[in-house]
ModelCIF file with pLDDT and N, C-alpha, C, O atoms, coordinates in Angstrom:
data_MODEL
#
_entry.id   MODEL 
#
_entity.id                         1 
_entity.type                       polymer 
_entity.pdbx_number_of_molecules   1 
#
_entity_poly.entity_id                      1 
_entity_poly.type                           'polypeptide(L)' 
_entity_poly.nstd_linkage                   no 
_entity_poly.nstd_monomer                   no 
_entity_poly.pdbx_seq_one_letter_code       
;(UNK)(UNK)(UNK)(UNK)(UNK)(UNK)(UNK)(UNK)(UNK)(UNK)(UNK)(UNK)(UNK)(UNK)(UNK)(UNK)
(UNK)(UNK)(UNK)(UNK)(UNK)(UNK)(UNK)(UNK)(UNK)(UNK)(UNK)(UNK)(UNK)(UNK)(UNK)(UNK)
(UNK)(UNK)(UNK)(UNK)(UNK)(UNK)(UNK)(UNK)(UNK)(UNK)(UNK)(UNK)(UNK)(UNK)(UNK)(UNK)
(UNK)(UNK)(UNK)
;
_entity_poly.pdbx_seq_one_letter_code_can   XXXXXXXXXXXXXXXXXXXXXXXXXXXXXXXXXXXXXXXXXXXXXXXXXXX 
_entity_poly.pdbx_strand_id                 A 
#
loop_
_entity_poly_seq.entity_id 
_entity_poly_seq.num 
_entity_poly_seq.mon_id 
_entity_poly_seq.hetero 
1 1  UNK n 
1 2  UNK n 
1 3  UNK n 
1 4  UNK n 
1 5  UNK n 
1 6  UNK n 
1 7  UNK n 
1 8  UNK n 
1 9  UNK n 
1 10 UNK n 
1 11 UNK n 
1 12 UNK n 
1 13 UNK n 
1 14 UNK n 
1 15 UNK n 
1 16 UNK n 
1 17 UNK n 
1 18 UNK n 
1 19 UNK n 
1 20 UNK n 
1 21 UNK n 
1 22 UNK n 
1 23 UNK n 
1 24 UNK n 
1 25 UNK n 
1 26 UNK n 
1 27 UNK n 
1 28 UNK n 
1 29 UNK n 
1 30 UNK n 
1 31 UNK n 
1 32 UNK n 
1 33 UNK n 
1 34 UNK n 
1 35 UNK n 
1 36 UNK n 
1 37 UNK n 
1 38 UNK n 
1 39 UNK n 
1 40 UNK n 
1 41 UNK n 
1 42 UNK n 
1 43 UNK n 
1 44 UNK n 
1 45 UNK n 
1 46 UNK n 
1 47 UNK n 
1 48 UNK n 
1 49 UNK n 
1 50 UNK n 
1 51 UNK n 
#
_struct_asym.id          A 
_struct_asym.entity_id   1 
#
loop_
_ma_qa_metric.id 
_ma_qa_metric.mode 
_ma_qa_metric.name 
_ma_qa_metric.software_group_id 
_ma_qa_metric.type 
1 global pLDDT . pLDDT 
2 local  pLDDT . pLDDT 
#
_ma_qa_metric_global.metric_id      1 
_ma_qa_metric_global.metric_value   93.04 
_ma_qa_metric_global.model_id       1 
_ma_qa_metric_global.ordinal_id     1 
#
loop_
_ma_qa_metric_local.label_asym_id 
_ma_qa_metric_local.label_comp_id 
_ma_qa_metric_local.label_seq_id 
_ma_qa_metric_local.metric_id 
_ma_qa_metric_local.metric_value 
_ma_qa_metric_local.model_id 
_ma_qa_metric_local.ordinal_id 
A UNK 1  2 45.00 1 1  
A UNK 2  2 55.00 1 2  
A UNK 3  2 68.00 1 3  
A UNK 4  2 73.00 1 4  
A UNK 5  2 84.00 1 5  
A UNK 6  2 92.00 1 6  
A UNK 7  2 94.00 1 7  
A UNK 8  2 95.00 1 8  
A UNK 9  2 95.00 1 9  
A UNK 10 2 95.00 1 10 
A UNK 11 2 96.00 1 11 
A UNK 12 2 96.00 1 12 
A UNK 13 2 96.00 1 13 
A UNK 14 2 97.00 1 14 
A UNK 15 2 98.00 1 15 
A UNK 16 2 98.00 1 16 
A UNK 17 2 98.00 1 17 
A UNK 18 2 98.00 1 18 
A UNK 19 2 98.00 1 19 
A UNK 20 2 98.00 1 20 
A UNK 21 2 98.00 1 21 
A UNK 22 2 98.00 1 22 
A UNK 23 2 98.00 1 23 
A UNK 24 2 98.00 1 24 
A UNK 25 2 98.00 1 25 
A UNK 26 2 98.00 1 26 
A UNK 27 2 98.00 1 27 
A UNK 28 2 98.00 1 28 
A UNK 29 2 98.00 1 29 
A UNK 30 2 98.00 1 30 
A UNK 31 2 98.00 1 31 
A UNK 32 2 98.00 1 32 
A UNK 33 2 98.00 1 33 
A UNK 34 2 98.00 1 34 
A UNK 35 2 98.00 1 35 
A UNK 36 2 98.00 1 36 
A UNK 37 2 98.00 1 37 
A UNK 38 2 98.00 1 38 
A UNK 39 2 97.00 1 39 
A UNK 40 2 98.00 1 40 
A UNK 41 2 98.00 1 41 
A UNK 42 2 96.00 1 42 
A UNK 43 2 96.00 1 43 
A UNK 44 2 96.00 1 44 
A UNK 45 2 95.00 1 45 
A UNK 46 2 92.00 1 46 
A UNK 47 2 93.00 1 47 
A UNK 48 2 93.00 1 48 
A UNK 49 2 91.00 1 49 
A UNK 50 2 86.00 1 50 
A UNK 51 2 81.00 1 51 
#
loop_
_atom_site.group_PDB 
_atom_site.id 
_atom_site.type_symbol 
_atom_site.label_atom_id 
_atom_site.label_alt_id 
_atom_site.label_comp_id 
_atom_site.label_asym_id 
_atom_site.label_entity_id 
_atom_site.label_seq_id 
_atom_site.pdbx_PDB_ins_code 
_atom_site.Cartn_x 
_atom_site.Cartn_y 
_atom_site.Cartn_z 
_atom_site.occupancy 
_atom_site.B_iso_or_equiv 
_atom_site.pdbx_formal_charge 
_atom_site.auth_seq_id 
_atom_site.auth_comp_id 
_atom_site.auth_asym_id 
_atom_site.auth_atom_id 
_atom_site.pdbx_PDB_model_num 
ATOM 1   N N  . UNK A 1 1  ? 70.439 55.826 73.924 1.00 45.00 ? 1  UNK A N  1 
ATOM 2   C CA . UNK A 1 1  ? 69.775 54.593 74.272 1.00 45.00 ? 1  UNK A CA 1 
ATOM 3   C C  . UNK A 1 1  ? 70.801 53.511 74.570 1.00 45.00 ? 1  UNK A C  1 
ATOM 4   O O  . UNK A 1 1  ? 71.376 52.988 73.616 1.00 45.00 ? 1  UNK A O  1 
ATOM 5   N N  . UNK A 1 2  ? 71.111 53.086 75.954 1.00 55.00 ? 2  UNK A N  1 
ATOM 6   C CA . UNK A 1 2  ? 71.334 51.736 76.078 1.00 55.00 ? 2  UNK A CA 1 
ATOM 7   C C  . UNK A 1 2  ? 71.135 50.438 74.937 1.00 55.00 ? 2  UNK A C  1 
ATOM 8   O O  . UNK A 1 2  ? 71.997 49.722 74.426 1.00 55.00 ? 2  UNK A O  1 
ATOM 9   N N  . UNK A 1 3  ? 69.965 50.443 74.799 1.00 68.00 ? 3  UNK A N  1 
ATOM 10  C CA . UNK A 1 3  ? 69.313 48.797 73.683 1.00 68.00 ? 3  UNK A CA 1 
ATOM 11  C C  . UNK A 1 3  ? 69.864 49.165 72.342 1.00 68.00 ? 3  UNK A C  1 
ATOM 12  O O  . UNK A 1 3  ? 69.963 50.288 71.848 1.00 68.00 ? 3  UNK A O  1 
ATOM 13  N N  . UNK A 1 4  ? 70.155 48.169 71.919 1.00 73.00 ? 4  UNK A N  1 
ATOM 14  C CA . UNK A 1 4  ? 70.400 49.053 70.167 1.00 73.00 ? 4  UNK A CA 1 
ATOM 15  C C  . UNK A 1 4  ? 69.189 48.435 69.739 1.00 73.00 ? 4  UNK A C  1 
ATOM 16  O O  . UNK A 1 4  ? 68.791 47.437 70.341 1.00 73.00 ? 4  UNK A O  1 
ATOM 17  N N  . UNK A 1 5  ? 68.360 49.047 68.478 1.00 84.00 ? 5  UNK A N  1 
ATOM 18  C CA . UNK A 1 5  ? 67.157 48.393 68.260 1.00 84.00 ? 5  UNK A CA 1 
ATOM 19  C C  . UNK A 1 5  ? 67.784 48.518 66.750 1.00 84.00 ? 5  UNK A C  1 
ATOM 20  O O  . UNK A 1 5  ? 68.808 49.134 66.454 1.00 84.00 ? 5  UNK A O  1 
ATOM 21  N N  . UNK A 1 6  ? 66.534 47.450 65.460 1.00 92.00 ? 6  UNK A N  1 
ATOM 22  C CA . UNK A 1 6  ? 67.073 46.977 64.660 1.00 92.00 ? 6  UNK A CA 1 
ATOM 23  C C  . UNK A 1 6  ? 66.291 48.579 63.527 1.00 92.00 ? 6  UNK A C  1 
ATOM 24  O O  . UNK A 1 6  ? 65.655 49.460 64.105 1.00 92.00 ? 6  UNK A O  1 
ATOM 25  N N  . UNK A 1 7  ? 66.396 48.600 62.837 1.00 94.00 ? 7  UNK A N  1 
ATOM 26  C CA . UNK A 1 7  ? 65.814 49.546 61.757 1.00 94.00 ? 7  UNK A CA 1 
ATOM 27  C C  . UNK A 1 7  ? 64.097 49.393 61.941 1.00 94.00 ? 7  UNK A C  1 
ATOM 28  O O  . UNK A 1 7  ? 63.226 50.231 62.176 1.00 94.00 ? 7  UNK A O  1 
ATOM 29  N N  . UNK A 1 8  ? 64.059 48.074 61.740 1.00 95.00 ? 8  UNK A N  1 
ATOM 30  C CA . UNK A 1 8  ? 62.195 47.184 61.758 1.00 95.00 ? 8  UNK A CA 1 
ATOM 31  C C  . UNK A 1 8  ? 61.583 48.393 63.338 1.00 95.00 ? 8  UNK A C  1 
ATOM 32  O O  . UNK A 1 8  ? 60.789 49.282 63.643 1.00 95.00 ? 8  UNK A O  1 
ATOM 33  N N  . UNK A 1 9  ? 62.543 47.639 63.791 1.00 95.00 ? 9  UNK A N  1 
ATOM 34  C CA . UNK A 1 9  ? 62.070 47.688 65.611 1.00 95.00 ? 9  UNK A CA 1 
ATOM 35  C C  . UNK A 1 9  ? 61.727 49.716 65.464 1.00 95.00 ? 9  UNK A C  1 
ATOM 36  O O  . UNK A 1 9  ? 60.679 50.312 65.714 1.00 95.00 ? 9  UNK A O  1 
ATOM 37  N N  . UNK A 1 10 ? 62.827 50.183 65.066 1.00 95.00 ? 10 UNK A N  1 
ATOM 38  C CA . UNK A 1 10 ? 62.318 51.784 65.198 1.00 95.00 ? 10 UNK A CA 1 
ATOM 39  C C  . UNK A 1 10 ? 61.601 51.979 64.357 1.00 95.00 ? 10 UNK A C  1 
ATOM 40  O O  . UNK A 1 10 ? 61.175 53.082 64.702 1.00 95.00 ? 10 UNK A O  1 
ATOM 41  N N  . UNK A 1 11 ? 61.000 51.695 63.268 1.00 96.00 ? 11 UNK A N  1 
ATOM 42  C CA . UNK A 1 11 ? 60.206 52.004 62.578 1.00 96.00 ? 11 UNK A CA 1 
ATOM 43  C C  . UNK A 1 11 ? 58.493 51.682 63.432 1.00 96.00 ? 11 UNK A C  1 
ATOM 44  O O  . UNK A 1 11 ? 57.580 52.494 63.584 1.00 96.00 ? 11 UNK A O  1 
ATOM 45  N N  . UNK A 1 12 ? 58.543 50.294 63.837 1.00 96.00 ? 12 UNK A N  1 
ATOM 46  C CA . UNK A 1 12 ? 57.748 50.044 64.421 1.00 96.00 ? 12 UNK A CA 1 
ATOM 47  C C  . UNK A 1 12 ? 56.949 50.912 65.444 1.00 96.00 ? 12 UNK A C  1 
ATOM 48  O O  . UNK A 1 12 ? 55.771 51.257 65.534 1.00 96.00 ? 12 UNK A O  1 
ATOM 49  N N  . UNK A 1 13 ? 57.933 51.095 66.081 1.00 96.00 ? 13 UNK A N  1 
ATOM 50  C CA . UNK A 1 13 ? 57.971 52.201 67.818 1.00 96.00 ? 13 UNK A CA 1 
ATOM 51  C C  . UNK A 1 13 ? 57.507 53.286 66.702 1.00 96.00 ? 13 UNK A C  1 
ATOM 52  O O  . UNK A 1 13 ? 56.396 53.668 67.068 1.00 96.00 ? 13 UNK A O  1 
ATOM 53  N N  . UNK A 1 14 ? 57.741 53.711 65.932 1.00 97.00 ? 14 UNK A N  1 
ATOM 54  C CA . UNK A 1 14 ? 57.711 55.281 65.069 1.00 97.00 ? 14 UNK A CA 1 
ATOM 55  C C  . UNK A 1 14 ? 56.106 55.058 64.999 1.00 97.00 ? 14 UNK A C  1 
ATOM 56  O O  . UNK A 1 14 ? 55.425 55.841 65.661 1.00 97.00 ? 14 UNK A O  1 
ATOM 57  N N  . UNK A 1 15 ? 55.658 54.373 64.487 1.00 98.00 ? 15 UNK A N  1 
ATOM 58  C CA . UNK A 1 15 ? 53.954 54.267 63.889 1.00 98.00 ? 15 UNK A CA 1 
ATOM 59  C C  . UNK A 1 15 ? 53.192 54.342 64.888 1.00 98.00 ? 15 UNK A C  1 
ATOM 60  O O  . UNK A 1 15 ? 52.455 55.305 65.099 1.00 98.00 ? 15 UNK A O  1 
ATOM 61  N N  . UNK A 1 16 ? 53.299 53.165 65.737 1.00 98.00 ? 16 UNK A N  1 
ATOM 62  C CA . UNK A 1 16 ? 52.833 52.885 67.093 1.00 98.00 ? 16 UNK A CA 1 
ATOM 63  C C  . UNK A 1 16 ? 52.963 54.366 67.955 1.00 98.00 ? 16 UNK A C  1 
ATOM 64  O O  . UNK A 1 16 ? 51.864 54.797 68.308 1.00 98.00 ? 16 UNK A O  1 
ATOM 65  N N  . UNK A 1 17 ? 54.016 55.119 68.305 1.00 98.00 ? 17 UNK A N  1 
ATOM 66  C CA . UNK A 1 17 ? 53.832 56.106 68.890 1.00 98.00 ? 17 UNK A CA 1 
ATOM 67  C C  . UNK A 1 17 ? 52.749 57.493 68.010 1.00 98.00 ? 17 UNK A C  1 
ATOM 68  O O  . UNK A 1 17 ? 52.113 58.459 68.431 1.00 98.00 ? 17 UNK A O  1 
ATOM 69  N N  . UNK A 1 18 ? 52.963 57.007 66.879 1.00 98.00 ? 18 UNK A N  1 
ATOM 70  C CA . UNK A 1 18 ? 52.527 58.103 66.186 1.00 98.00 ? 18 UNK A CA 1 
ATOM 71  C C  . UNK A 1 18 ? 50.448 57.916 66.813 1.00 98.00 ? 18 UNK A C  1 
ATOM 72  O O  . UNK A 1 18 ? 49.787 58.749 67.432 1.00 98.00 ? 18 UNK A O  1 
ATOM 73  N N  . UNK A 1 19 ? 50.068 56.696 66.369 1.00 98.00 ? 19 UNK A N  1 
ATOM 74  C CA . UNK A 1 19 ? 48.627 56.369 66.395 1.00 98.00 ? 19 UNK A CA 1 
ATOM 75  C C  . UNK A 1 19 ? 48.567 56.977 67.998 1.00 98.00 ? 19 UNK A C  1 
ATOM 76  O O  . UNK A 1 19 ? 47.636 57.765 68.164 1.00 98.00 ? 19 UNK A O  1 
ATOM 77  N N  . UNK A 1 20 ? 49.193 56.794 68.874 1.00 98.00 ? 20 UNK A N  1 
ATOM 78  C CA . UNK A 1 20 ? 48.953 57.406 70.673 1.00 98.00 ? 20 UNK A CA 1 
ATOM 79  C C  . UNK A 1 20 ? 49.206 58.973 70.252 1.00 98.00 ? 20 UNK A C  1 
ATOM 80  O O  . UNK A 1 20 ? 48.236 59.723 70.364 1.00 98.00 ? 20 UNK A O  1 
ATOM 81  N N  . UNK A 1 21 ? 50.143 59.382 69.892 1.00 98.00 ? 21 UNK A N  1 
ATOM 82  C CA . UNK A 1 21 ? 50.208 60.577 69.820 1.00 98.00 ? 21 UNK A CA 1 
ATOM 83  C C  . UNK A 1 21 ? 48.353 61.137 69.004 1.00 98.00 ? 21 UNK A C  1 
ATOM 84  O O  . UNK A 1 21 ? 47.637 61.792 69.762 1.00 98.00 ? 21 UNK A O  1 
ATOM 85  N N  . UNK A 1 22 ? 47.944 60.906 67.955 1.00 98.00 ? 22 UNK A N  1 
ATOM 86  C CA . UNK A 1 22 ? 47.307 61.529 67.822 1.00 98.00 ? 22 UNK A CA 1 
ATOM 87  C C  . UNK A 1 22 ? 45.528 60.794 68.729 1.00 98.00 ? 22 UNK A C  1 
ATOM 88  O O  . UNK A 1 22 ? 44.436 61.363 68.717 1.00 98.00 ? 22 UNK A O  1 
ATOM 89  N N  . UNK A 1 23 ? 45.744 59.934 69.148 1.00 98.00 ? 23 UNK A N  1 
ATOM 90  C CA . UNK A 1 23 ? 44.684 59.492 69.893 1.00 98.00 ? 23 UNK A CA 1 
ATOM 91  C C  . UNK A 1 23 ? 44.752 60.575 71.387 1.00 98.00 ? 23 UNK A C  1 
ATOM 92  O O  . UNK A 1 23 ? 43.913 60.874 72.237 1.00 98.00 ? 23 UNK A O  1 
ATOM 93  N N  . UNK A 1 24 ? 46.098 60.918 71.183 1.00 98.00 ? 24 UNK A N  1 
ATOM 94  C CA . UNK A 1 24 ? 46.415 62.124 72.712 1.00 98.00 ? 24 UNK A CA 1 
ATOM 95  C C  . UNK A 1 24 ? 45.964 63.538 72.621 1.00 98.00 ? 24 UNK A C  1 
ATOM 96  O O  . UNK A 1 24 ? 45.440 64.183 73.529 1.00 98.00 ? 24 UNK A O  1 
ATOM 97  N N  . UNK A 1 25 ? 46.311 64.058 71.062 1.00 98.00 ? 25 UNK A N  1 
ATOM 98  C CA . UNK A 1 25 ? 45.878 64.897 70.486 1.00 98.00 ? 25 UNK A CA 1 
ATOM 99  C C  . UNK A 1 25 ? 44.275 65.072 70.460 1.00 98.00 ? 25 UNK A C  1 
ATOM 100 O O  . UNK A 1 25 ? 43.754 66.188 70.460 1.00 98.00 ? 25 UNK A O  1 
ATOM 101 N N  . UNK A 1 26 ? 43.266 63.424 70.431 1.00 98.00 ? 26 UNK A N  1 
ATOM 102 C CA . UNK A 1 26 ? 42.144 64.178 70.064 1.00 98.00 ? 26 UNK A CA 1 
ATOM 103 C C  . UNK A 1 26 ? 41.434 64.249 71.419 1.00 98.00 ? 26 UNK A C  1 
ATOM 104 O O  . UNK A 1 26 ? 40.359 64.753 71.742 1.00 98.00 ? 26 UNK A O  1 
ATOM 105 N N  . UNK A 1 27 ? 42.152 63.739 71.951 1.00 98.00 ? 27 UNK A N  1 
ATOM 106 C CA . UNK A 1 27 ? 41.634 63.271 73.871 1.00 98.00 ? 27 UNK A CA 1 
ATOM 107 C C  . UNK A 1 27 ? 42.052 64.252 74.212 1.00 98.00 ? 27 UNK A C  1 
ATOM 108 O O  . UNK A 1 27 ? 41.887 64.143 75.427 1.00 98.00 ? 27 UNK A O  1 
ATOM 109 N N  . UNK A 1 28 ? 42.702 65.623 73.991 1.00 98.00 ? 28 UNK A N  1 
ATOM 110 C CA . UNK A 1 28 ? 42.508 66.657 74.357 1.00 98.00 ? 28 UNK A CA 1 
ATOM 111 C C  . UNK A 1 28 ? 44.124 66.726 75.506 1.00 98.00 ? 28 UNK A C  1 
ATOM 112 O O  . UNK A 1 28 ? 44.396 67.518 76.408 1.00 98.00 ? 28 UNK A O  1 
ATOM 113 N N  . UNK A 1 29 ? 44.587 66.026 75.183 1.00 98.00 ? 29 UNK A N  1 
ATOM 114 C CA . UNK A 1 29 ? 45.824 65.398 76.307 1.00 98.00 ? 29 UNK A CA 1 
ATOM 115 C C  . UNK A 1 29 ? 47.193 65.983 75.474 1.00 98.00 ? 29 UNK A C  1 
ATOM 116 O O  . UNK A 1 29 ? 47.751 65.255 74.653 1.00 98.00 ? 29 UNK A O  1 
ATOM 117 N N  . UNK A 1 30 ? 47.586 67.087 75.700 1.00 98.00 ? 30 UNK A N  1 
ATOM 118 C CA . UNK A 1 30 ? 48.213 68.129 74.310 1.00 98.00 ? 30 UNK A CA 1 
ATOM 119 C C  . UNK A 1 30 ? 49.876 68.016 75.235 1.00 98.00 ? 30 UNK A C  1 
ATOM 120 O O  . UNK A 1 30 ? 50.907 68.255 74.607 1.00 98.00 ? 30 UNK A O  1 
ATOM 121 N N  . UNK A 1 31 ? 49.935 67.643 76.697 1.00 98.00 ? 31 UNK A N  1 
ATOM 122 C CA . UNK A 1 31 ? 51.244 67.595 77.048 1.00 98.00 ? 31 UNK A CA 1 
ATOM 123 C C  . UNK A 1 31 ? 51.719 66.429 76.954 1.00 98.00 ? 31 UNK A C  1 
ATOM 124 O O  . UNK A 1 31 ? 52.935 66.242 76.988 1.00 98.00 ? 31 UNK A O  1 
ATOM 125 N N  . UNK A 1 32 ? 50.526 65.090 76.771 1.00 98.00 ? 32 UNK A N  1 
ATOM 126 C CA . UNK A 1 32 ? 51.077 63.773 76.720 1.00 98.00 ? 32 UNK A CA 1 
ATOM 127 C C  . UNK A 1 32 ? 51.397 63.550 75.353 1.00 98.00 ? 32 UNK A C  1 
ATOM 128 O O  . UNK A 1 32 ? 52.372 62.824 75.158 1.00 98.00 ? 32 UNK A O  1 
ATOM 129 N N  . UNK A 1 33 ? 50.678 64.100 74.156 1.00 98.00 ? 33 UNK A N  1 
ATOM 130 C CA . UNK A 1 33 ? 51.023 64.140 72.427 1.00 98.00 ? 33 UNK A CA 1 
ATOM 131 C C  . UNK A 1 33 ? 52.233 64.719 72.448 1.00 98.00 ? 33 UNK A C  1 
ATOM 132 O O  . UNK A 1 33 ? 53.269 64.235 71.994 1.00 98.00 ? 33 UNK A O  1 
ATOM 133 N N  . UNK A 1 34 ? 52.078 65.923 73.062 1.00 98.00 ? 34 UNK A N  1 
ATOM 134 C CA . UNK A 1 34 ? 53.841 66.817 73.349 1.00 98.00 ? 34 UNK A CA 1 
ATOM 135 C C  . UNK A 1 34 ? 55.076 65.872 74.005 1.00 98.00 ? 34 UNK A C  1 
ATOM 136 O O  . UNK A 1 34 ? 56.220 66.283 73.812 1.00 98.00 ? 34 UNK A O  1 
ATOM 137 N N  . UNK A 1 35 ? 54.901 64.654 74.755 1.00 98.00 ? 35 UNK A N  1 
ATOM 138 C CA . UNK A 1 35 ? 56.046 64.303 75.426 1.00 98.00 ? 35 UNK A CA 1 
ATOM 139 C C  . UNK A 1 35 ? 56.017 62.830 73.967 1.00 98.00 ? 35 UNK A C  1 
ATOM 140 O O  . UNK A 1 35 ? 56.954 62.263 73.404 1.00 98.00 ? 35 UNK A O  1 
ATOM 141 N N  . UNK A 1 36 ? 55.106 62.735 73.875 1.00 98.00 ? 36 UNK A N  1 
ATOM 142 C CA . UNK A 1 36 ? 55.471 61.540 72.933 1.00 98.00 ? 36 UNK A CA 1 
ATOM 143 C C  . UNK A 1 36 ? 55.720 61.876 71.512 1.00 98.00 ? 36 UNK A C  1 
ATOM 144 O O  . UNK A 1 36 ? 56.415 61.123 70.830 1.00 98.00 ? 36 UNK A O  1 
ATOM 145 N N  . UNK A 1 37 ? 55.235 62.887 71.050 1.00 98.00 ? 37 UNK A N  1 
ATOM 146 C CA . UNK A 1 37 ? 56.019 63.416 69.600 1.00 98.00 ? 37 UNK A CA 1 
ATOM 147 C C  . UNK A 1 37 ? 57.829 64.024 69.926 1.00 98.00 ? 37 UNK A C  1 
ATOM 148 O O  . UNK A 1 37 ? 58.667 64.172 69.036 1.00 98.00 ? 37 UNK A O  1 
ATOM 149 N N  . UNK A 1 38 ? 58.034 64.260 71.260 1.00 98.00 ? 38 UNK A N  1 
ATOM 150 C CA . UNK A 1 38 ? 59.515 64.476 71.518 1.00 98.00 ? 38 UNK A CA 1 
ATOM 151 C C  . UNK A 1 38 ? 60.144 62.932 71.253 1.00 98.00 ? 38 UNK A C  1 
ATOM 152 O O  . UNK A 1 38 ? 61.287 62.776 70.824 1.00 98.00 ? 38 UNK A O  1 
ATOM 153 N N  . UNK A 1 39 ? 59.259 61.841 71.561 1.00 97.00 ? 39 UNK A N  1 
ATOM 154 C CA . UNK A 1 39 ? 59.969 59.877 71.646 1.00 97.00 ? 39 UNK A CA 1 
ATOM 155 C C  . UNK A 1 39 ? 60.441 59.754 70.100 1.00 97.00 ? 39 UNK A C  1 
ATOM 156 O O  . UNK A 1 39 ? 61.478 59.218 69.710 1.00 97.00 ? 39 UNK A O  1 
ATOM 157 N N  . UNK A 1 40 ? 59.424 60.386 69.296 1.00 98.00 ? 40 UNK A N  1 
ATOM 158 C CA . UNK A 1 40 ? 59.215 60.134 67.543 1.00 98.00 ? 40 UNK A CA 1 
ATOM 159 C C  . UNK A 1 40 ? 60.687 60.563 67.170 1.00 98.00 ? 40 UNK A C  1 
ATOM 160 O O  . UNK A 1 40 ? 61.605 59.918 66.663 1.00 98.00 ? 40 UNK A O  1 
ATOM 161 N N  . UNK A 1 41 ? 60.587 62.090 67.665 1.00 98.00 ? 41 UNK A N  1 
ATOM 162 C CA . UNK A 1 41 ? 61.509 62.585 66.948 1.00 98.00 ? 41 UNK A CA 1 
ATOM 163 C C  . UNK A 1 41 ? 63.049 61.920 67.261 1.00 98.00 ? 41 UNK A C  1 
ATOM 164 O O  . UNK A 1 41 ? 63.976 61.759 66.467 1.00 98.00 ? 41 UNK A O  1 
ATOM 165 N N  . UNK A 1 42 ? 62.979 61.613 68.635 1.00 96.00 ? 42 UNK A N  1 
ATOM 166 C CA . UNK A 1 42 ? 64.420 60.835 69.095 1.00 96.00 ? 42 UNK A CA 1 
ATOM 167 C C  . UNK A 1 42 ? 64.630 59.460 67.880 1.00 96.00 ? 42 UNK A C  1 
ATOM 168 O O  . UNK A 1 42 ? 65.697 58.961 67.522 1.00 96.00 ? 42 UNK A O  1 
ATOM 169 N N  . UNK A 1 43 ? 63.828 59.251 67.624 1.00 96.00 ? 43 UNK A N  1 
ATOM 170 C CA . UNK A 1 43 ? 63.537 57.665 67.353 1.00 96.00 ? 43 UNK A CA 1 
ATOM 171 C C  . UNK A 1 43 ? 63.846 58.541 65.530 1.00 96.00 ? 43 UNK A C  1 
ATOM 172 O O  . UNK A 1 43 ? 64.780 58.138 64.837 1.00 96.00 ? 43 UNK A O  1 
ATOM 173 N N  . UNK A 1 44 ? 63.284 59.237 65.230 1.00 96.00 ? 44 UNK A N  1 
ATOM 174 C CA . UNK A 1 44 ? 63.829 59.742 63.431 1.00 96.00 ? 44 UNK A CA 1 
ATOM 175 C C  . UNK A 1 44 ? 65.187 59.830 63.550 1.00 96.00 ? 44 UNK A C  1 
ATOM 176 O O  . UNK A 1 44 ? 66.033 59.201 62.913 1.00 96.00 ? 44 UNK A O  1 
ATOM 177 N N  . UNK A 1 45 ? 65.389 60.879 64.645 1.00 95.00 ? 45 UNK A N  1 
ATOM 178 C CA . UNK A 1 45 ? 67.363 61.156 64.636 1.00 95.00 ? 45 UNK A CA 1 
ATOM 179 C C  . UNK A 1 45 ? 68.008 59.822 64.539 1.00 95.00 ? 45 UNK A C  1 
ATOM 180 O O  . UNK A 1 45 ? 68.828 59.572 63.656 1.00 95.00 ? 45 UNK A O  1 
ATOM 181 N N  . UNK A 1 46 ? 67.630 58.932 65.473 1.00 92.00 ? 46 UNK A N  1 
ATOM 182 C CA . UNK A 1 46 ? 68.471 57.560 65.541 1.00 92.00 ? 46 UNK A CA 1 
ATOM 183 C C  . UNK A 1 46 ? 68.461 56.561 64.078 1.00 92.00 ? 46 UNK A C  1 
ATOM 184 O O  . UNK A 1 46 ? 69.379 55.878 63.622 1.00 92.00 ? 46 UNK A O  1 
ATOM 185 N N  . UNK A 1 47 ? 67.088 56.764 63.565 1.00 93.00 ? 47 UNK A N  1 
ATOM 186 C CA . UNK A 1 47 ? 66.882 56.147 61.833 1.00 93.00 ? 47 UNK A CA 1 
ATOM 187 C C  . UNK A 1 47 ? 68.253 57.042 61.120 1.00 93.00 ? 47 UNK A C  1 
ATOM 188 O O  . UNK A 1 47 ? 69.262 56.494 60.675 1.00 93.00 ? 47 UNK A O  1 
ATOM 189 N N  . UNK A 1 48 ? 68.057 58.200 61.138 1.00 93.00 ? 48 UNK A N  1 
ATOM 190 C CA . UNK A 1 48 ? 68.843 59.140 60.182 1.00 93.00 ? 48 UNK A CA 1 
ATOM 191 C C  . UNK A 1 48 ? 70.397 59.435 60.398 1.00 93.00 ? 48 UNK A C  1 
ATOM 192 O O  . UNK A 1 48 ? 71.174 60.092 59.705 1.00 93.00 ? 48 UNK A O  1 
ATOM 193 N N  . UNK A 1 49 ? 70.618 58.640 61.746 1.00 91.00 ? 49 UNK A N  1 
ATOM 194 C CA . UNK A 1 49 ? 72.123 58.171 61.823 1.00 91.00 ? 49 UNK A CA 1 
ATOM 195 C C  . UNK A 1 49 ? 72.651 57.090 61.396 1.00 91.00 ? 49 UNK A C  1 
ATOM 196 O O  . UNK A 1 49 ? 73.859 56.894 61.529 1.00 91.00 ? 49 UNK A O  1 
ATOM 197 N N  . UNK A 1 50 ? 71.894 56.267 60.852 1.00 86.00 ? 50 UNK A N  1 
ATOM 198 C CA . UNK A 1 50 ? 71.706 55.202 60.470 1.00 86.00 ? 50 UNK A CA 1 
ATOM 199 C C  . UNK A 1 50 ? 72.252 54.714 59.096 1.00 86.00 ? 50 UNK A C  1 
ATOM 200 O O  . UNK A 1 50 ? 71.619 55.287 58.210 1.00 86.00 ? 50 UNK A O  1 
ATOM 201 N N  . UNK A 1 51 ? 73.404 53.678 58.470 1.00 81.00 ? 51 UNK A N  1 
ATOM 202 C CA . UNK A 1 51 ? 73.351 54.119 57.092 1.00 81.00 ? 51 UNK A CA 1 
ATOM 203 C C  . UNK A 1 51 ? 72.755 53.412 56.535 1.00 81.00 ? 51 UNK A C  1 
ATOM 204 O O  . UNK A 1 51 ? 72.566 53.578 55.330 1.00 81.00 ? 51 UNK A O  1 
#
């Protein structure tokens, strides 16, 4: 990522993607839950580099 974001800020993006992801999941939309649970996980690695 270009932006550096603050700890708050990825946590934020983390929840927020999570509620679309499963609103994608129940809408039956299983490649758009699939491309946005890949955003989550980018967004955990970057928390967990984190000290």
């Amino acid at each position: 990522m270009d932006h550096v974001l603050s700890i708050n800020d990825i946590r934020t993006a983390i929840r927020e993607l999570r509620v679309r992801e499963t609103e994608a999941r129940k809408e039956g939309r299983e490649a758009d839950a699939n491309e946005i649970a890949e955003r989550i996980r980018g967004y955990q690695e970057e928390l967990a580099e984190r000290p």
